[in-house]
C-alpha positions in Angstrom: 19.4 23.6 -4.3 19.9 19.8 -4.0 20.0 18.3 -0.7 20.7 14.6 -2.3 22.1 13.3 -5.5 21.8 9.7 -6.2 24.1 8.4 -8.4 24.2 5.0 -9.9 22.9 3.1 -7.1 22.4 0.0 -6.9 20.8 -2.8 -4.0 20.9 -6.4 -4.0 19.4 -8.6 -1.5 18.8 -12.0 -2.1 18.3 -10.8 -5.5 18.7 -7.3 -7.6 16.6 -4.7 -6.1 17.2 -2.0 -7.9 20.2 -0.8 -10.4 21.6 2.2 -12.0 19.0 4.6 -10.1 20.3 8.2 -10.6 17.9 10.6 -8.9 17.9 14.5 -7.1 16.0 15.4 -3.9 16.1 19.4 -3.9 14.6 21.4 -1.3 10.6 21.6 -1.3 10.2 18.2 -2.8 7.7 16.0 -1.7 8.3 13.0 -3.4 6.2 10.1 -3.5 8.3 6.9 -3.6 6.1 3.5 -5.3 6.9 0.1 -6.2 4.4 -3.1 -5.7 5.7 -5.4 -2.1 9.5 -6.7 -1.8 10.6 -4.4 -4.5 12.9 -2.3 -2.6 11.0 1.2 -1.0 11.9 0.7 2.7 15.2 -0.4 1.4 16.2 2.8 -0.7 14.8 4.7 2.0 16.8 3.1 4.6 20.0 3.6 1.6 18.6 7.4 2.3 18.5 7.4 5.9 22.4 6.2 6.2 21.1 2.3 7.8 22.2 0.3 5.1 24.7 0.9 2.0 24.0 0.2 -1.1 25.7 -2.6 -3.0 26.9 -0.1 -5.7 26.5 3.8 -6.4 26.1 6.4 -3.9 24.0 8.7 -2.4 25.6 12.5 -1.8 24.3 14.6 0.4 24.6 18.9 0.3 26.6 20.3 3.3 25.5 19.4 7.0 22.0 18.1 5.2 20.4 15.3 7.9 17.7 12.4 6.4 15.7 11.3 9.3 13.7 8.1 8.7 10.1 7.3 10.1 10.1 3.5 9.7 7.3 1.4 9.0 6.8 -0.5 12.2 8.8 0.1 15.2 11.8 -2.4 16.1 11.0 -4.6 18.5 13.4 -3.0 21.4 11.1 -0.3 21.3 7.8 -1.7 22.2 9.1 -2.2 25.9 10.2 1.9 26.3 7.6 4.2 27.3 6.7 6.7 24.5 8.6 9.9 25.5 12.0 7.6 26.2 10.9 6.1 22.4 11.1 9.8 21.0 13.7 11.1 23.4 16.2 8.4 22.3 16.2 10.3 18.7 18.5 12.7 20.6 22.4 12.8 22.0 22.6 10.7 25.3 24.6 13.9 26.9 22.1 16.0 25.6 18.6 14.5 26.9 18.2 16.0 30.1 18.3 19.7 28.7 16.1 19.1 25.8 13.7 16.9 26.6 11.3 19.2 25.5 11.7 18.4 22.3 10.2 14.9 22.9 7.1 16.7 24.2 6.3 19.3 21.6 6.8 16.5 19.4 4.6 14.3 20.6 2.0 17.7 21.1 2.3 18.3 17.6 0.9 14.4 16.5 -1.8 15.0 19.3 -0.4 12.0 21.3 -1.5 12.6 24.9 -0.2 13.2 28.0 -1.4 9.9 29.4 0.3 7.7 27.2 4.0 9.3 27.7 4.7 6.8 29.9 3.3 3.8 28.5 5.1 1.1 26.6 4.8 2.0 22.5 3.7 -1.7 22.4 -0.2 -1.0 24.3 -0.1 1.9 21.9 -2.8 0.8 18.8 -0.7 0.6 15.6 -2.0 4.2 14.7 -0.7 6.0 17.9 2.4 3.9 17.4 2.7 5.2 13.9 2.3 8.9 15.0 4.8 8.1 17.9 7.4 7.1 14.9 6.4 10.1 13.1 7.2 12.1 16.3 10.7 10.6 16.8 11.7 11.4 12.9 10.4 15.0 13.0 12.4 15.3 16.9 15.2 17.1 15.3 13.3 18.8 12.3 15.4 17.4 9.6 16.2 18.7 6.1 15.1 15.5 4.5 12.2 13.6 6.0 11.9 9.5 4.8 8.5 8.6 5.4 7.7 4.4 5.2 3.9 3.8 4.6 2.5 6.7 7.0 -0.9 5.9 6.7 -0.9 2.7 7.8 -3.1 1.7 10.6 -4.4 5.3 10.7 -8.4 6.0 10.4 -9.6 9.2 8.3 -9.4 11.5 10.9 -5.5 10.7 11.8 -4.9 10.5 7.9 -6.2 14.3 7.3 -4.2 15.3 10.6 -1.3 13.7 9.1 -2.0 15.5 5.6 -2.4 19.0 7.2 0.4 18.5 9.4 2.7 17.7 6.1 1.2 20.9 4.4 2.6 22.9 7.6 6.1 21.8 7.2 8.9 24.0 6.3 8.9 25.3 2.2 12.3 23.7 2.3 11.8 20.4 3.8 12.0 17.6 1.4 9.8 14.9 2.0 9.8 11.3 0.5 7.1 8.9 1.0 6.7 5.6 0.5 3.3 4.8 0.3 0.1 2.2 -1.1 -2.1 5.0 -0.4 -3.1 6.6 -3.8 -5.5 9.1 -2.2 -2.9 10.3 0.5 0.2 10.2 -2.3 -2.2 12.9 -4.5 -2.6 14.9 -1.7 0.9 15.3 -0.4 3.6 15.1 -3.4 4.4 16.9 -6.1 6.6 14.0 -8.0 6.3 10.5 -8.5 9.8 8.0 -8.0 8.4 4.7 -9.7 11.2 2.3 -8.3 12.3 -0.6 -11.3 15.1 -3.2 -11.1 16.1 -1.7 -14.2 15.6 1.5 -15.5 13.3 3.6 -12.7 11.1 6.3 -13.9 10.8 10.0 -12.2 7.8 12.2 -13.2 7.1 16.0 -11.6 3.7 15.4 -11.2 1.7 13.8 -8.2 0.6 9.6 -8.4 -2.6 9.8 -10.3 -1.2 11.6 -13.2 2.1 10.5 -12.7 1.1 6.8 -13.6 -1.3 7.7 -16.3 2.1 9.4 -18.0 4.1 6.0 -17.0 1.4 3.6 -18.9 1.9 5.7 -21.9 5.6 5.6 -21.5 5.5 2.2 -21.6 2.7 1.5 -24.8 4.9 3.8 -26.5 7.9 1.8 -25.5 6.2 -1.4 -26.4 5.3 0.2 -29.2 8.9 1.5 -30.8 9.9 -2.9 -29.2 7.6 -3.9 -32.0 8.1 -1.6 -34.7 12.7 -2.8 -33.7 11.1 -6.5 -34.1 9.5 -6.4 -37.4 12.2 -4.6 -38.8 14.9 -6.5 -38.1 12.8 -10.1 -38.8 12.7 -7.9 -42.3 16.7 -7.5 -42.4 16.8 -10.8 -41.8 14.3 -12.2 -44.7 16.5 -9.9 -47.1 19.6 -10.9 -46.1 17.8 -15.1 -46.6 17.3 -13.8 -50.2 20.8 -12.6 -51.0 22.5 -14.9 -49.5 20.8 -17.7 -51.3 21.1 -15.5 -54.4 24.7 -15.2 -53.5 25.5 -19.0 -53.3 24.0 -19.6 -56.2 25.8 -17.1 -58.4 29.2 -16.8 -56.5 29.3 -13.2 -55.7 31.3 -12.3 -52.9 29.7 -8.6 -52.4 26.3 -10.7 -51.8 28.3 -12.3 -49.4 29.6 -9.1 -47.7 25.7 -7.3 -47.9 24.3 -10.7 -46.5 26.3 -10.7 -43.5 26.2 -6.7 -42.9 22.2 -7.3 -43.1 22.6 -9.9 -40.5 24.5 -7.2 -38.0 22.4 -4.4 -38.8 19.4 -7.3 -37.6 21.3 -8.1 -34.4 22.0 -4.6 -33.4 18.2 -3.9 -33.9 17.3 -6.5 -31.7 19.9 -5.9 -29.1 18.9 -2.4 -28.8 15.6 -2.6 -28.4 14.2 -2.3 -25.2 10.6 -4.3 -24.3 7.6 -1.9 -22.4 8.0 -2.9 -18.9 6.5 -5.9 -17.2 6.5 -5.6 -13.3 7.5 -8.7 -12.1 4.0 -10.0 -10.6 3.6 -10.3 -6.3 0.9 -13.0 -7.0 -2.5 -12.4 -9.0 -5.4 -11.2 -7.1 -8.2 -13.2 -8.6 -11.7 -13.7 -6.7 -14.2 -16.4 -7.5 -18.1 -15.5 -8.1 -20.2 -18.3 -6.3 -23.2 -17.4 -7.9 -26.8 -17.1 -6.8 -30.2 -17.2 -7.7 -31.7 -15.5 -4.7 -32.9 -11.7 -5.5 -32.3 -11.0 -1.7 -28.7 -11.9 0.3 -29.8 -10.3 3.3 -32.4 -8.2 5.1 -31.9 -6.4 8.1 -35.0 -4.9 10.2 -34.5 -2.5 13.2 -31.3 -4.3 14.2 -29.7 -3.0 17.4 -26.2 -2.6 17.6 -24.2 -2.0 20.2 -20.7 -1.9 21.9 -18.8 -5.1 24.0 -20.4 -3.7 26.9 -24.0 -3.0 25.7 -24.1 0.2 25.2 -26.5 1.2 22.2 -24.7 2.5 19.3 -27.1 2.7 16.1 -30.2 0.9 14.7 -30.6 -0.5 11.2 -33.7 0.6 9.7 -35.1 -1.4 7.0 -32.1 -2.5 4.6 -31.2 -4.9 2.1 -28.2 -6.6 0.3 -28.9 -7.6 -3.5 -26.5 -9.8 -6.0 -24.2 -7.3 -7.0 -24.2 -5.0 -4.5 -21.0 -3.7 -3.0 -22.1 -1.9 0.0 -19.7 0.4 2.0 -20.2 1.3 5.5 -19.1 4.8 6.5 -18.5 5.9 10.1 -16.4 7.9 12.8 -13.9 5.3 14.9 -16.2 3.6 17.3 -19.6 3.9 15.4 -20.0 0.5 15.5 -18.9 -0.7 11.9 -16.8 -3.7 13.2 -19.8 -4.7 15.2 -21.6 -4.5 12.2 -19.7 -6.7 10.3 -19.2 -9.0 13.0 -22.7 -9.3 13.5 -23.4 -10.1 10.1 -20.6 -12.9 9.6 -22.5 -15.1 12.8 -25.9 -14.5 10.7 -24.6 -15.3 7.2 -22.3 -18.5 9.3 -25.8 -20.0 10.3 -26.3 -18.0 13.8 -30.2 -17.0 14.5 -29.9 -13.2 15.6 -33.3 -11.1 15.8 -34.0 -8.6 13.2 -32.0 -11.1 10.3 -32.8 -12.8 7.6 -30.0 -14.6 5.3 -31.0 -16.4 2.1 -29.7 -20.1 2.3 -27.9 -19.7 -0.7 -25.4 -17.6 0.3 -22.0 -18.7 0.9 -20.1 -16.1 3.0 -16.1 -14.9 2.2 -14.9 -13.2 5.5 -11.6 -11.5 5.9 -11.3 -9.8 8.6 -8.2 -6.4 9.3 -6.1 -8.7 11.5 -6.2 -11.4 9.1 -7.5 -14.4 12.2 -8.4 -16.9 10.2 -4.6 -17.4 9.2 -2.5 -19.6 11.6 0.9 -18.0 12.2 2.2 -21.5 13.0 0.3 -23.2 9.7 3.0 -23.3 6.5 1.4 -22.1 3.4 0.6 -25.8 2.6 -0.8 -26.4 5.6 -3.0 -23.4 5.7 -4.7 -24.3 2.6 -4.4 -27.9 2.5 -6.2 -28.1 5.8 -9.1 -26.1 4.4 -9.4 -27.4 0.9 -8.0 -30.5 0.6 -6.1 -31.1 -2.8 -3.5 -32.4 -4.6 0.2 -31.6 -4.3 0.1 -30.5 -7.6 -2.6 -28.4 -7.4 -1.5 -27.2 -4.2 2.0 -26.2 -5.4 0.5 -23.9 -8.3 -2.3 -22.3 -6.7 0.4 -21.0 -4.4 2.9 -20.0 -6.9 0.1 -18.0 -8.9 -0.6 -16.5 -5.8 3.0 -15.2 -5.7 4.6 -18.0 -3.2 7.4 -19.5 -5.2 8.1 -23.4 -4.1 10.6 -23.4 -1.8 8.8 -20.6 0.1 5.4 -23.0 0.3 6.9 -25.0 3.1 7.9 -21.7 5.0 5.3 -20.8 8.4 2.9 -17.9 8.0 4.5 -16.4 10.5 7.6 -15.4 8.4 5.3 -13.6 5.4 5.6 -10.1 5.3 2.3 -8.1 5.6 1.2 -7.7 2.1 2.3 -11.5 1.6 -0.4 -12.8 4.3 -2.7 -10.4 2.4 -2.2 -11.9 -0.9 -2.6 -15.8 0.9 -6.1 -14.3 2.6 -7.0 -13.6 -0.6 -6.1 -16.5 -2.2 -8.3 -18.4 0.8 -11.0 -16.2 0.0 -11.2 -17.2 -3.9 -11.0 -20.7 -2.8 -14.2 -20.6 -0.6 -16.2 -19.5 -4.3 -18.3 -17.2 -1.9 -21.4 -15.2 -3.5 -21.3 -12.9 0.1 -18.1 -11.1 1.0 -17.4 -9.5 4.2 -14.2 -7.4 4.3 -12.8 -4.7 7.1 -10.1 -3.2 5.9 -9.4 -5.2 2.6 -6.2 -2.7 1.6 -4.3 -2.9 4.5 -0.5 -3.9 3.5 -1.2 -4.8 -0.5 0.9 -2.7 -2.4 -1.3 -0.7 -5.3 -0.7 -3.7 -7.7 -3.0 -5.8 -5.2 -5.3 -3.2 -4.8 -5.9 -2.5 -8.4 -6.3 -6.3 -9.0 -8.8 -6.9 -5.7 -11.2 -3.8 -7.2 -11.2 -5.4 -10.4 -12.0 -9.0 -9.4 -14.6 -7.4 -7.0 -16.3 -5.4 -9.9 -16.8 -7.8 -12.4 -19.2 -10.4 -11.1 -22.7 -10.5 -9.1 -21.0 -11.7 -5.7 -22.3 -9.2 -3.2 -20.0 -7.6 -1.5 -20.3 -6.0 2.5 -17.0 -3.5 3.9 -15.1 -1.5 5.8 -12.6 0.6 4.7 -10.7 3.8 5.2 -8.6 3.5 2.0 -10.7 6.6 -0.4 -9.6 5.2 -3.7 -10.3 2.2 -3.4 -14.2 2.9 -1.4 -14.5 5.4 -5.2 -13.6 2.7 -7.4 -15.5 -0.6 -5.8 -18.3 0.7 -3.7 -22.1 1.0 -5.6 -24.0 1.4 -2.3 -22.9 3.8 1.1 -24.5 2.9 4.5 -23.7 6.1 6.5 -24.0 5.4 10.9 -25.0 8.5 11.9 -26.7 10.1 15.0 -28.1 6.7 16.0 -29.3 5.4 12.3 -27.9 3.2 9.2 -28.7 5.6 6.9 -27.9 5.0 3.2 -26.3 7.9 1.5 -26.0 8.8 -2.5 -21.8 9.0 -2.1 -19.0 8.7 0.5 -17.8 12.5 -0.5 -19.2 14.4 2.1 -18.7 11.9 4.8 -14.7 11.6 3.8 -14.5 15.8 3.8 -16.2 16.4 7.2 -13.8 13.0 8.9 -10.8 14.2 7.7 -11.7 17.8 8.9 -12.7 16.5 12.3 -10.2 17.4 13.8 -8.0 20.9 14.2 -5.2 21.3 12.3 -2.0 20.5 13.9 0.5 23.3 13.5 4.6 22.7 14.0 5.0 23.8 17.7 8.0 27.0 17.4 11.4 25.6 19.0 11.4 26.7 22.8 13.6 26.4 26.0 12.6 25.0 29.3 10.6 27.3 30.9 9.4 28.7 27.8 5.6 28.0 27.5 4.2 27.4 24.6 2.0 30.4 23.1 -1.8 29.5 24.2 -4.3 28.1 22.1 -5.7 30.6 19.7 -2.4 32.8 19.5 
């Protein structure tokens, strides 16, 4: 049964979004719902979830269906609200003081605890805050849950809660998601929605083979584009010939072929449809520095440990070679950050005991919360500042990073997330390190980005030293894996078994039955 039936729809904003989308949510689906940054998911969910109309088409929904809509970062009205008022609001004013229990199984079932109830959402870290959104969706148990990037801000262990919790749902719930996360978008949806301005693309099959079906959708396209061309630059040589064979001997049929040649040409050509190009956010590109040295970095019986001084593992004997893209793997707490941090004052110039940094190596640091980017900087300032170039040069670096010129002049504080990504990026390439240090490299670039940032960090020798909780992309970049565990740096053959055991850390959360006051919840183990 369908629970939603899109029919022609269509978005602008500023510009075309989307057009002539015609799509069916039945009961069950999970969809996954992909498109690179600023090309209109949270706005089609939004469309979805009845907060925005779209500029033409509709969206029809079965009989007393409801679309709830976990959004992507909470407004800013709700930072100030303790977390149960956050999730109680979800329900009728005249009905809050009699079901409030809702808010609290709810918030049981995301593992959010009692303690914070009554804290503001905004002291909450962005992945509590994310569960607390989650929370306030699900308040009502929906038919059709809208889901905007879920896993952001969330570490492995919240990311296999979320996944188990999403497996427990109701057979009938459909679930879209719009999501970055490859890994996560494998695990929890049976179809792929790849959103176009033009003609969008629906497959019944999860992300990873979903897109493999899409890129040979489009060669074949491409392919039947080319095959259109040649024929009609054919009909169009012909029709040349007869019609200078026509002037010369008079003949009006020549005439009458000539020109129906010329048609049948321009009907080819107008009915031929290109493979599709996705209009580009802004090309990741990295540059190599380059080094001689056979050692970046050696690291003997280095003692890390938390802000306050407590220990929290020791080194070993390691080292960091040309080429190496070393990934460290730990619970939330281990000490990676500290690592990292640690690391960047040593390869900066800072003497630290247990070090030793080869002068040739020139460092490329980004840290999760992007800090080296002034929110009060405009794009030109940011890298004029640090660089110092031309206007020219200036102006093009940024537009091939995917800043068009009247947007160059704008603050970083107005980017969106993935758009400060792309301009850390763009820093980084600019520094030509040989040394990069990244925590959390993925966070807010769409799958465009992160496809690009594996590839420019797998084709040179520049070293490479991160953090990340993103699976995909740890599989596709990492050659070496530095596991913290019970104490030691211990380096480890893949990240498999670490990923399996974090995700698992937890216990599966199962949906809390509806209850009435006074009706406790059956005990644990029941």
């Amino acid at each position: 049964m369908s629970l939603i039936s899109v029919q022609s729809l269509g978005i602008t904003l500023g510009g075309p979004l989307l057009s002539n989308l015609n799509v069916t949510v039945h009961k069950g689906d999970r969809i996954g719902v992909v498109a690179a940054n600023g090309r209109g998911k949270s706005t089609f969910l939004r469309c979805l979830a009845g907060l925005l109309d779209p500029t033409e088409g509709q969206c029809r929904f079965a009989r007393q269906a409801r679309a709830s809509l976990m959004l992507q970062d909470p407004e800013a009205a709700l930072l100030s609200l303790p977390v149960r008022d956050v999730v109680l609001a979800e329900l009728p004013a005249e009905t809050r003081a009699w079901e409030g229990w809702r808010a609290d199984v709810a918030l049981e079932a995301m593992a959010v605890r009692a303690a914070a109830w009554d804290r503001p959402l905004g002291e909450l870290s962005g992945g509590w805050q994310r569960m607390v959104l989650l929370a306030r969706a699900w308040l009502t148990e929906p038919e059709i849950l809208l889901m905007d990037e879920p896993t952001n801000h969330l570490d492995l262990q919240r990311i296999g809660q979320l996944q188990r919790w999403m497996a427990a749902l109701p057979k009938d719930t459909a679930v879209l998601v719009a999501s970055h996360d490859r890994a996560f978008l494998d695990a929890v949806t049976n179809r792929t929605l790849f959103l176009r301005r033009d003609a969008s693309v629906d497959f019944a099959l999860p992300y990873t083979t979903a897109r493999a079906s899409l890129d040979e959708m489009d060669a074949a396209t491409g392919r039947r584009h080319q095959t259109a061309l040649r024929e009609a630059d054919r009909l169009r040589r012909q029709a040349a010939k007869l019609h200078n064979i026509g002037v010369n001997s008079g003949s009006d049929l020549l005439t009458v072929k000539t020109r129906q040649l010329k048609d049948r040409a321009e009907r080819i050509e107008t009915a031929a449809r290109p493979a599709h190009r996705e209009m580009s956010a802004g090309r990741i590109r990295l540059a190599d520095g380059g080094t001689d040295a056979k050692v970046l970095l050696a690291m003997n019986e280095v003692r890390v440990a938390a802000p306050g001084g407590v220990p929290l593992f020791a080194t070993g004997k390691l080292w960091v070679h040309p080429g190496d893209r070393v990934v460290l793997l730990g619970r939330n707490g281990a000490g990676k950050s500290r690592l990292l941090d640690l690391v960047a004052r040593v390869v900066r110039g800072e003497a630290r005991e247990g070090f030793r940094c080869n002068p040739s190596v020139v460092p490329g640091i980004c840290d999760q919360a992007l800090s080296h980017l002034r929110p009060d900087e405009t794009l030109n300032q940011t890298v004029e500042k640090r660089f110092g170039m031309g206007p020219d040069r200036l102006r093009a670096l940024l537009a091939g990073a995917g800043f068009p010129l009247e947007r160059q002049s704008q603050p970083v504080s107005a980017l969106s997330s993935g758009q400060r990504a792309r301009l850390a990026m763009l820093l980084l390439r600019l520094e030509q390190p040989n040394f990069y240090l990244l925590d959390e490299p993925t966070n807010h670039l769409d799958i465009e980005g992160q496809e690009a940032l594996e590839a420019e960090l797998t084709r040179g020798e520049a070293a490479c030293l991160l953090v990340s909780h993103d699976r995909r992309f740890v599989r596709n970049v990492g050659n070496r894996f530095w596991l913290i565990e019970r104490g030691r740096l211990v380096e480890t053959d893949t990240p498999d078994a670490f990923f399996a055991a974090a995700m698992e850390e937890r216990p599966p959360i199962s949906h809390t039955p509806r209850r009435a006051p006074g009706i406790a919840a059956d005990p644990p183990g029941c």
